[in-house]
TIKEDO-365313 format. One record per residue: residue number from 1; chain; x negated, y negated, z of N, C-alpha, C in turn. Coordinates in nm, 4 decimals. Each point is the difference from the previous one (the first is absolute). Example, Ala and Ser with C-alpha at 12.3 -4.5 7.8 and 13.67 -1.06 7.14 Angstrom:
% TIKEDO-365313
 resi chain     n.px     n.py     n.pz    ca.px    ca.py    ca.pz     c.px     c.py     c.pz
    1     A  -1.3190   0.5690   0.7800   0.0890  -0.1190   0.0000  -0.0900  -0.1200   0.0000
    2     A   0.0350  -0.1050  -0.0720  -0.0820  -0.1190   0.0060   0.0770  -0.1090   0.0730
% end
This chain:
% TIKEDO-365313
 resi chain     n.px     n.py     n.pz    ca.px    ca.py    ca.pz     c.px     c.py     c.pz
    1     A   1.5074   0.7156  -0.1877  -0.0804  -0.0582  -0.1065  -0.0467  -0.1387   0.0435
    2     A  -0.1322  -0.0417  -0.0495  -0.0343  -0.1012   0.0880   0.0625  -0.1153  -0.1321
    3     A  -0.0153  -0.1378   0.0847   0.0940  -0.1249  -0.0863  -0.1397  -0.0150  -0.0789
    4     A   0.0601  -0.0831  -0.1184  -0.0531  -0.0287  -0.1265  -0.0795  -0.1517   0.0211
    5     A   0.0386  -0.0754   0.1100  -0.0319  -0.0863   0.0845  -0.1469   0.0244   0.0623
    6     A  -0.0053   0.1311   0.0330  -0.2130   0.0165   0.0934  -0.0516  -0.0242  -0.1281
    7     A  -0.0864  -0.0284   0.0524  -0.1399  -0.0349  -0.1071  -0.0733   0.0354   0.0903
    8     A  -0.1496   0.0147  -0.0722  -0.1128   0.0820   0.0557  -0.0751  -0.0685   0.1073
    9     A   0.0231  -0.0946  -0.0384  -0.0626  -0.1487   0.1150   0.0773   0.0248   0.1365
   10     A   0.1236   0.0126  -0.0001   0.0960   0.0471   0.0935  -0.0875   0.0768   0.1176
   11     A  -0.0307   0.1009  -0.0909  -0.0258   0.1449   0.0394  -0.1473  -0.0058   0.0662
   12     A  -0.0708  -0.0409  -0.0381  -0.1366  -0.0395  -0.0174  -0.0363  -0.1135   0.1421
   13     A   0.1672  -0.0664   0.0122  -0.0993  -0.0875   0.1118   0.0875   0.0694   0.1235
   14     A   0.0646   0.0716  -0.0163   0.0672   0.1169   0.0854  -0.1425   0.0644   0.0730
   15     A  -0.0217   0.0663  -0.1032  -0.1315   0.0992   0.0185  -0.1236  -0.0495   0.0781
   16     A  -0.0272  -0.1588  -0.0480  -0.1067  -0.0795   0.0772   0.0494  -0.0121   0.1450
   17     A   0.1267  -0.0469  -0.0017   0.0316  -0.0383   0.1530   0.0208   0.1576   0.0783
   18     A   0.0442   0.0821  -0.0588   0.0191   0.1408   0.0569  -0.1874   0.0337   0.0483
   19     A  -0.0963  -0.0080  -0.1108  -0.1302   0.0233   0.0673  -0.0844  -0.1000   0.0745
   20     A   0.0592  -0.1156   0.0750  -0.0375  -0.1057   0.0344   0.0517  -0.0072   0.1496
   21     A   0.1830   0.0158  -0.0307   0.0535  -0.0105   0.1345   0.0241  -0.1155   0.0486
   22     A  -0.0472  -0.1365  -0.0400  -0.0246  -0.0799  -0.0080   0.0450  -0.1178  -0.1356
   23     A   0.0949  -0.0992   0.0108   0.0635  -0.0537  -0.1095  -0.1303  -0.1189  -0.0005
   24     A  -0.0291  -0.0566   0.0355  -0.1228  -0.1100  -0.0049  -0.1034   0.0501  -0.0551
   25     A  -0.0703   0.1159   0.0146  -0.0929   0.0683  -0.0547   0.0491   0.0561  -0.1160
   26     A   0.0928   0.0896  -0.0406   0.0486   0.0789  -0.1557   0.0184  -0.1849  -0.0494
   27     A   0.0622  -0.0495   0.0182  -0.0020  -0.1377  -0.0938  -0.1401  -0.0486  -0.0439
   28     A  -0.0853  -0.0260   0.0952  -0.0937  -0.0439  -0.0395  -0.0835   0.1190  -0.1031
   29     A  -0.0337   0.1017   0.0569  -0.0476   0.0791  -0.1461   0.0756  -0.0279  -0.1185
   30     A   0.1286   0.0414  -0.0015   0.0674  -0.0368  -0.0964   0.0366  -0.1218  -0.1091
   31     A  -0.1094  -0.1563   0.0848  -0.0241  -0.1008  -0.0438   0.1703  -0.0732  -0.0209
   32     A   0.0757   0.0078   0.1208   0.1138  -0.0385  -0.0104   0.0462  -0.0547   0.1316
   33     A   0.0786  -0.1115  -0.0097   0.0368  -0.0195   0.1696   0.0862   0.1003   0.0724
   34     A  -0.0188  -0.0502   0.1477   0.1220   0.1691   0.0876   0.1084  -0.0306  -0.0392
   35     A   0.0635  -0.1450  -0.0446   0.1035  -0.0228  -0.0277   0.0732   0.0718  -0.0867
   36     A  -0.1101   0.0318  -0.1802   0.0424   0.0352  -0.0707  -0.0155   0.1550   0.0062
   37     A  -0.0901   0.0725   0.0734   0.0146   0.1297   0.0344   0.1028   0.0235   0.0711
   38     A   0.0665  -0.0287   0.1111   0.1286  -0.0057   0.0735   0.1030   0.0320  -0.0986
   39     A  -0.0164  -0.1172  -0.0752   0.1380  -0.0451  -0.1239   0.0049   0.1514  -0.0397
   40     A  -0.1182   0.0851  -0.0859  -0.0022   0.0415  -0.0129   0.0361   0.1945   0.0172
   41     A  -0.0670  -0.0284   0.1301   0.0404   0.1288   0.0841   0.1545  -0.0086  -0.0099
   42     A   0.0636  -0.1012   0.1013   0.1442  -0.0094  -0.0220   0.0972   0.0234  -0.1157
   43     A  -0.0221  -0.0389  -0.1154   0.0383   0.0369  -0.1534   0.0125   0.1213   0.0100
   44     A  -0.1559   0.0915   0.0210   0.0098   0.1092  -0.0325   0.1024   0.0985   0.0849
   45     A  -0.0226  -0.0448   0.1333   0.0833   0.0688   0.0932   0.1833   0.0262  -0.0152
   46     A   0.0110  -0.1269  -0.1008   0.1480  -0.0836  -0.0214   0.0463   0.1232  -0.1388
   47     A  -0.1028   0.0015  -0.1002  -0.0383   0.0457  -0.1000   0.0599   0.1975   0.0192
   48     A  -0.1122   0.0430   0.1065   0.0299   0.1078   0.0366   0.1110   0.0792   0.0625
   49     A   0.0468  -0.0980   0.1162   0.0845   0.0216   0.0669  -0.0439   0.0510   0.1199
   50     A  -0.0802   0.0024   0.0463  -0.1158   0.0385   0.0907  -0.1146  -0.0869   0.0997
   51     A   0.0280   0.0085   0.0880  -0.1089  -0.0570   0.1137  -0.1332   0.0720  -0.0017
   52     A  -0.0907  -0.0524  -0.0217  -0.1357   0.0264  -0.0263  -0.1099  -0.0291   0.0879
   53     A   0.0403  -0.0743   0.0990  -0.0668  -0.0679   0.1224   0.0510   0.0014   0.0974
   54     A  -0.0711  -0.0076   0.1375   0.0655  -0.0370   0.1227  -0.0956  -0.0591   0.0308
   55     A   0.0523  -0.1658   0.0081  -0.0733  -0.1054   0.0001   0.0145  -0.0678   0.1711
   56     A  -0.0702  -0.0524   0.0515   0.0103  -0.0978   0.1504  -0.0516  -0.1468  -0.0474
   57     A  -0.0338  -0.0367   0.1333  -0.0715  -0.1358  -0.0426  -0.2006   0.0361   0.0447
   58     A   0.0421   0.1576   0.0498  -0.1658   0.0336   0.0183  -0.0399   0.1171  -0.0835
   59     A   0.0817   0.0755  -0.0882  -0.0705   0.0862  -0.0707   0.1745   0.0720  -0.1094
   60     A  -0.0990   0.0304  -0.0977   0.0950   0.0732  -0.1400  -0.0894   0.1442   0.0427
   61     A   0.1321   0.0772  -0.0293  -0.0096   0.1179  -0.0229   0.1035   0.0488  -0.0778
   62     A  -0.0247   0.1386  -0.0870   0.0334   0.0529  -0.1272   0.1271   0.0985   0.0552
   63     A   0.0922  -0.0166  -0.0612   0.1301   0.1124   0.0592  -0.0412   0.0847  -0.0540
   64     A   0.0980   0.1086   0.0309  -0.0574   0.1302  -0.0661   0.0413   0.0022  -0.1350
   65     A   0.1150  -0.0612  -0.0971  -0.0034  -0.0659  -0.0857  -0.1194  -0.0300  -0.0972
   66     A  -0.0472  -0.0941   0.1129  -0.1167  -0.0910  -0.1032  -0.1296   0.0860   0.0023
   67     A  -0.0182   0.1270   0.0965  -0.0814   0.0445   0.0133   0.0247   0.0708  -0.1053
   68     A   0.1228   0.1472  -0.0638   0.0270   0.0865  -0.0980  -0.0820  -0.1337  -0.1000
   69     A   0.0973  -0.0908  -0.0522  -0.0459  -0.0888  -0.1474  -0.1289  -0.0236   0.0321
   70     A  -0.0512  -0.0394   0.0512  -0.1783  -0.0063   0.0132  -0.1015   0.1024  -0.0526
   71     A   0.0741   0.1187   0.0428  -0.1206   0.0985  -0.0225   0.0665   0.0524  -0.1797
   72     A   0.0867  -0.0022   0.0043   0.0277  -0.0027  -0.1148  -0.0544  -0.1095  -0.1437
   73     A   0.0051  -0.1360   0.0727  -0.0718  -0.1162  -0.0777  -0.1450   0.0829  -0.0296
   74     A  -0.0391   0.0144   0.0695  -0.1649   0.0209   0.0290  -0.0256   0.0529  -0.1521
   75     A   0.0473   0.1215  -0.0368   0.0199   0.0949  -0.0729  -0.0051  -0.0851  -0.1979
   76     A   0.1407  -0.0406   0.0475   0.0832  -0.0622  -0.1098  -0.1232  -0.1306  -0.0526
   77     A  -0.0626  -0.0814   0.0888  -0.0753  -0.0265  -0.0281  -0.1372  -0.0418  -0.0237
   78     A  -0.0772   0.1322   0.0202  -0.0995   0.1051  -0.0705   0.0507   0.0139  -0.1569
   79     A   0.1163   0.0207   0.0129   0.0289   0.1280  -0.1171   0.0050  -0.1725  -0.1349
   80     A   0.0476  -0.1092   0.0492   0.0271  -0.1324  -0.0700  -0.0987  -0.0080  -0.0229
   81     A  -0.1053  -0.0502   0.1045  -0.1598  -0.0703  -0.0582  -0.0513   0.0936  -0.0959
   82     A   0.0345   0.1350   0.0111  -0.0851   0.1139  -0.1346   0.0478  -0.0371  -0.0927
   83     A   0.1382  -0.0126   0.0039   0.0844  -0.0095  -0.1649  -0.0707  -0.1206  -0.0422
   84     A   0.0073  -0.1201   0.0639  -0.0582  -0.1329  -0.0532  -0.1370   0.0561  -0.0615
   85     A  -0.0985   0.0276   0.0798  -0.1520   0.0404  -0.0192   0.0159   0.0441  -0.1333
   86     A   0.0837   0.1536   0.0073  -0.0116   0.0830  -0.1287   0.0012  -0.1157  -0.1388
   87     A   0.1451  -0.0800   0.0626   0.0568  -0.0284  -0.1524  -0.1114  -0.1285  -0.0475
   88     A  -0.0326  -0.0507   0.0828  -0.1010  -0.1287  -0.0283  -0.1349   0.0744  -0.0585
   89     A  -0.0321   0.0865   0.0398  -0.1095   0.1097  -0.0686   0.0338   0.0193  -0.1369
   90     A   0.1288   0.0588  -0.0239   0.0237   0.0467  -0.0894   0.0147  -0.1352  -0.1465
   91     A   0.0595  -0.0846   0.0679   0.0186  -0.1351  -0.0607  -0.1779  -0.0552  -0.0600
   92     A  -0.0892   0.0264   0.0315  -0.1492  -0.0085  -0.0380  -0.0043   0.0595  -0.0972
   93     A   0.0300   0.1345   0.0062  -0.0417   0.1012  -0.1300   0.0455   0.0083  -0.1122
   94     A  -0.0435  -0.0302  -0.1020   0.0604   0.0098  -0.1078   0.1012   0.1129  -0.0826
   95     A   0.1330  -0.0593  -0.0048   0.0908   0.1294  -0.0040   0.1156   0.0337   0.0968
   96     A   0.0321   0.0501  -0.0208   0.0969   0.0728   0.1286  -0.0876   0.0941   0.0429
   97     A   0.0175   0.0166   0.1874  -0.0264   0.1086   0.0188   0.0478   0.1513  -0.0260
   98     A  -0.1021   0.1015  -0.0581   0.0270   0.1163  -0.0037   0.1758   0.0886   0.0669
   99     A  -0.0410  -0.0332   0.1436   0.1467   0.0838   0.0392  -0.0035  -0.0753   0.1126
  100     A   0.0988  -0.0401   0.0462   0.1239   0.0844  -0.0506   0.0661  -0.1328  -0.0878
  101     A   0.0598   0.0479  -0.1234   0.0024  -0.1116  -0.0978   0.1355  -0.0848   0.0164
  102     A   0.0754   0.0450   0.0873   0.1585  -0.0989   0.0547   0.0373   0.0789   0.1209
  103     A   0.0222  -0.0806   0.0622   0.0761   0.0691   0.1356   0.1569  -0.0885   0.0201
  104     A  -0.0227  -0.0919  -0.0256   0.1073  -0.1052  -0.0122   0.0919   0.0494  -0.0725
  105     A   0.1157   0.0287   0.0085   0.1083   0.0068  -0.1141   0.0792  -0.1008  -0.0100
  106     A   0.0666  -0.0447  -0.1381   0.0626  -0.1214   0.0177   0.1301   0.0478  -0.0495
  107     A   0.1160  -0.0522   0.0342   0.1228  -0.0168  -0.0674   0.0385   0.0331  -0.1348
% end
């Protein structure tokens, strides 16, 4: 089970540096220093329990690890930006949307 500790930002600048390869570059898209992407990666890695990189002082590359969670991210978030889209759509229209009318169950 993953810790209650990742957050999506985590994950997200995982994913940048995983399609980048590159910690200077995923930071800078990401509008963040390498410092704090580093910080970051590391957390998550600490977080997971898992090495996610094989890093030098001339090139990062993705373990097979970081490669499985990657293609998996990819997925997971697609499937996030829709839910946002939907619900911010839905948040316009007057009403609740039609269906599906709770998916959430609470306590």
């Amino acid at each position: 089970m993953i810790s209650t500790n990742v957050e999506v930002r985590h994950l997200r600048a995982f994913a940048a540096t995983a399609e980048q390869l590159h910690f200077t570059r995923a930071a800078a898209g990401l509008h963040i220093t390498q410092q704090a992407l580093s910080t970051q990666i590391r957390f998550l890695e600490k977080q997971l329990g898992i090495k996610l990189f094989d890093r030098t002082t001339r090139k990062v590359e993705l373990t097979i690890a970081g490669v499985v969670l990657y293609r998996h991210l990819q997925g997971l978030f697609d499937q996030l930006d829709r839910a946002v889209d939907e619900a911010r759509r839905s948040a316009s229209v007057e009403g609740r949307p039609s269906e599906p009318q709770c998916l959430v169950k609470t306590r």
